[in-house]
Backbone bond lengths (Angstrom), bond angles and torsions (degrees), N, CA, C in turn:
res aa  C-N    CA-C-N  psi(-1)  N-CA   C-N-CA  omega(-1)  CA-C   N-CA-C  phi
1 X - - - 1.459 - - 1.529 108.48 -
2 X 1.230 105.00 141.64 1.716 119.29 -165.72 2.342 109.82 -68.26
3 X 0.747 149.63 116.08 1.153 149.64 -157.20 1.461 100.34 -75.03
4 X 1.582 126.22 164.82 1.556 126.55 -174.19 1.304 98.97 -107.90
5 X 1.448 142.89 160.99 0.986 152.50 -155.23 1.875 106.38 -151.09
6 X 1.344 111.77 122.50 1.724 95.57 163.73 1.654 87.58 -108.13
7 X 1.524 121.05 148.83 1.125 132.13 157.27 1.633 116.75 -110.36
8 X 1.215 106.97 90.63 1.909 124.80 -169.30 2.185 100.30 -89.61
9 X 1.502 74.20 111.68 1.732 70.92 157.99 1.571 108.61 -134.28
10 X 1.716 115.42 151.41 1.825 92.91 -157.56 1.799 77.44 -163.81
11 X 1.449 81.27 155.74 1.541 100.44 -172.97 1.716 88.79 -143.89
12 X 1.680 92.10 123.96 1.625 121.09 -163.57 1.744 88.68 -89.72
13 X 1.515 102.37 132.05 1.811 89.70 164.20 1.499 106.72 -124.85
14 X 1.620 120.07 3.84 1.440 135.39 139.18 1.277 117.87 -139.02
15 X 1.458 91.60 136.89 1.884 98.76 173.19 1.588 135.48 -61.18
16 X 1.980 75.39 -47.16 1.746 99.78 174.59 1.703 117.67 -61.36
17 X 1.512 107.26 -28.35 1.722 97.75 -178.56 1.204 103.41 -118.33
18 X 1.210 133.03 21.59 1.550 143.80 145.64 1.897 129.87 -68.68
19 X 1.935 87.02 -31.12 1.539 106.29 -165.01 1.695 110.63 -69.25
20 X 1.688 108.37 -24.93 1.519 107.02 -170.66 1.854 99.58 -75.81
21 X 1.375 111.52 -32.39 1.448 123.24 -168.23 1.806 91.78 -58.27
22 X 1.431 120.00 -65.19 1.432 125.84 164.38 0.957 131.74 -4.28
23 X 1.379 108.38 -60.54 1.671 119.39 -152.58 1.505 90.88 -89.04
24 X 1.549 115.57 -31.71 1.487 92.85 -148.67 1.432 107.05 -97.80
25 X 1.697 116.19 3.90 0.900 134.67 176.48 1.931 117.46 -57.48
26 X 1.060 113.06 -43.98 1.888 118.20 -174.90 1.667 109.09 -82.24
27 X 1.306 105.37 -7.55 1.732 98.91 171.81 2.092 101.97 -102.59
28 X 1.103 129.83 -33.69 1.767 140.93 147.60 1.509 84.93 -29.23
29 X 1.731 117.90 -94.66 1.608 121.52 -163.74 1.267 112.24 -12.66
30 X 1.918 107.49 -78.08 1.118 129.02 179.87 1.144 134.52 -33.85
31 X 1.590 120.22 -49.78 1.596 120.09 144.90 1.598 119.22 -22.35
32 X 1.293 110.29 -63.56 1.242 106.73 -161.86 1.633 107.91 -100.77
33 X 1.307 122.84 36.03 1.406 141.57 -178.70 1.407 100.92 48.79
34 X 1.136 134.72 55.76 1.744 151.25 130.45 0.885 113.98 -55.60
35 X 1.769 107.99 126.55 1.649 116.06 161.77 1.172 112.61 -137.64
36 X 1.126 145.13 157.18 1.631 145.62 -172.29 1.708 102.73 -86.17
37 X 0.974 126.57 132.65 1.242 137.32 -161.39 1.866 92.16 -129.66
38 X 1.495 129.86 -47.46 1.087 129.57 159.41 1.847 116.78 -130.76
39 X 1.022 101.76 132.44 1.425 115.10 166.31 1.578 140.39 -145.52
40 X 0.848 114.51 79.29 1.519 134.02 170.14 1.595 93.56 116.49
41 X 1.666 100.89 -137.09 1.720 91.84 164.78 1.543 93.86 93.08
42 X 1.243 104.24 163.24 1.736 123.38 -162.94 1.745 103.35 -85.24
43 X 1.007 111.78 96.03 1.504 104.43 170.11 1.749 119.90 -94.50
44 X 1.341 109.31 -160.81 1.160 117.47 162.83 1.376 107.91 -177.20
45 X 1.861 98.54 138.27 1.898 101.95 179.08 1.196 133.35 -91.47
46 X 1.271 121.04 101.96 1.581 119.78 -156.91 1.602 90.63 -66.34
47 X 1.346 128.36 -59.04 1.562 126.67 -162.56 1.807 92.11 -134.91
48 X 1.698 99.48 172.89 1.227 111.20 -173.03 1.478 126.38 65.89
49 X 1.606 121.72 -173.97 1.286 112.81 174.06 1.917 107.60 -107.01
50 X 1.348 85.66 160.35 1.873 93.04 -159.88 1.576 76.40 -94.53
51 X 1.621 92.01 167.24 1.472 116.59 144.14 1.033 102.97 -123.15
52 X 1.948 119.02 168.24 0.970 148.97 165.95 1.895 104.53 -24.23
53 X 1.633 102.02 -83.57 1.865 118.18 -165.42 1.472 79.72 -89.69
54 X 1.377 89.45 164.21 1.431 130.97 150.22 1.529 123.43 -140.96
55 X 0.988 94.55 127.85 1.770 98.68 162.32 1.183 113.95 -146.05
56 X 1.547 91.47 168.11 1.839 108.49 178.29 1.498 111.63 -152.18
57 X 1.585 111.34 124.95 1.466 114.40 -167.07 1.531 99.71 -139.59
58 X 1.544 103.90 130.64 1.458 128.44 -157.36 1.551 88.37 -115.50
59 X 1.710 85.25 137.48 1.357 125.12 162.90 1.378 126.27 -115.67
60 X 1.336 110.64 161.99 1.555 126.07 -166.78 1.678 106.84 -64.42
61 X 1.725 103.83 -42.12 1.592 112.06 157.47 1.692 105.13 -160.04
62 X 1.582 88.24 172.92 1.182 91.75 165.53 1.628 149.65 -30.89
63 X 1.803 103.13 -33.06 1.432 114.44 -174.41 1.737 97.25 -91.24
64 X 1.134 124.18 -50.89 1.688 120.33 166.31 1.586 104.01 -33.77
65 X 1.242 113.96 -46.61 1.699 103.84 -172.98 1.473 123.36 -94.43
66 X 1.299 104.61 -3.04 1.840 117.07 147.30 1.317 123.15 -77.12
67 X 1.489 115.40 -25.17 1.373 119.17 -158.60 1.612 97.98 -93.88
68 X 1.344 116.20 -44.05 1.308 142.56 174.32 1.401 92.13 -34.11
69 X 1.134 117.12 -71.79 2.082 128.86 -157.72 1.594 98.03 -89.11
70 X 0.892 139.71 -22.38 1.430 132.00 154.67 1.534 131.11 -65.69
71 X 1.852 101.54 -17.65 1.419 113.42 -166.77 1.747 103.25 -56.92
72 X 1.238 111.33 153.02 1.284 107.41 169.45 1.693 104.23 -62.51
73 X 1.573 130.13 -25.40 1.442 98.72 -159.65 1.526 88.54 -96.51
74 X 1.297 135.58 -4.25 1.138 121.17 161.87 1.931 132.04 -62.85
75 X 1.412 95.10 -34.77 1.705 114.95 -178.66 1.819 89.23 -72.45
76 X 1.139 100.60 -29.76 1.906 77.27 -153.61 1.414 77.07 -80.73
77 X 2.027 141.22 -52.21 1.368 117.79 -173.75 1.958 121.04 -54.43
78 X 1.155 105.23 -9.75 1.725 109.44 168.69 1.596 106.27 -52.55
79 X 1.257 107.37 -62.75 1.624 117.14 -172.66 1.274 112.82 -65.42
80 X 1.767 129.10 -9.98 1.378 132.03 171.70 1.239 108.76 -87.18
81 X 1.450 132.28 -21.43 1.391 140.60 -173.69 1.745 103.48 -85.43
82 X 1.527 107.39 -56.51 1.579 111.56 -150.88 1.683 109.23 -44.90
83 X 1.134 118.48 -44.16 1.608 126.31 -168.92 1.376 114.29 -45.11
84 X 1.560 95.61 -23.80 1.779 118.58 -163.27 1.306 127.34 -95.35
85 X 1.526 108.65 -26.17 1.681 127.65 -146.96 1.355 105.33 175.58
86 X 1.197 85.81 137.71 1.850 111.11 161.92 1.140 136.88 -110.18
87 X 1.625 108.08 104.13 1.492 99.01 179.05 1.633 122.38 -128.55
88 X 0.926 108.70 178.04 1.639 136.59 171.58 1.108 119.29 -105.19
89 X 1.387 117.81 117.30 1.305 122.54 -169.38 1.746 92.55 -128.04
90 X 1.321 112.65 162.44 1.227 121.43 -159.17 2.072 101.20 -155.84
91 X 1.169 141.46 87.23 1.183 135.38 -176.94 1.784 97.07 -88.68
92 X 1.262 117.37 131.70 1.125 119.32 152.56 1.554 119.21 -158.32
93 X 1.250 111.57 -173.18 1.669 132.87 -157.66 1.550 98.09 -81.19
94 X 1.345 134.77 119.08 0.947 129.42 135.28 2.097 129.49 -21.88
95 X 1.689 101.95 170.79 1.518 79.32 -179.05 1.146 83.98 -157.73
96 X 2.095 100.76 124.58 1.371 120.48 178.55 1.823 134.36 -98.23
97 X 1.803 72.62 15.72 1.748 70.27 -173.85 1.038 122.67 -97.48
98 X 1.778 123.50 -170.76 1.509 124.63 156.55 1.414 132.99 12.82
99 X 1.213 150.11 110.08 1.710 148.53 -174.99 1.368 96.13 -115.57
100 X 1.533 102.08 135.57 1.419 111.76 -159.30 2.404 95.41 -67.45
């Protein structure tokens, strides 16, 4: 079965009232077998416009990583973040097929 994926890109406009949204974020994941696969870290934008963070946090599947961002303790940490930062979040399907 194909794994779930959130693809988070976010631009912090405070650290300090961003940090509670943070913390409480990897015990939420964990419920729903979330782990950070990328988080912050040196990127670079080949095309499009960047944000600040990036991350990417893998799930067991797709429905763990719907259920995850639908959870109530996830919606209520949305409303602890927004004041702070803007992001883009992106849930999708892993992909189990064929490698070239």
């Amino acid at each position: 079965m194909a794994k779930g994926y959130w693809i988070a890109r976010v631009d912090v406009s405070d650290d300090q009232g961003y940090a509670p949204y943070a913390a409480a974020n990897p015990a939420i994941f964990k419920k729903f077998g979330g782990r950070y696969v990328v988080r912050g870290g040196q990127s670079e934008t080949g095309e499009g416009t960047a944000r600040s963070r990036n991350v990417v946090i893998e799930f067991p599947d797709y429905a763990a990583a719907l259920a995850c961002y639908r959870s109530p303790e996830y919606q209520a940490n949305i409303k602890v973040r927004q004041p702070h930062a803007v992001a883009d979040i992106v849930i999708v399907e892993g992909y189990d097929g064929p490698q070239p």
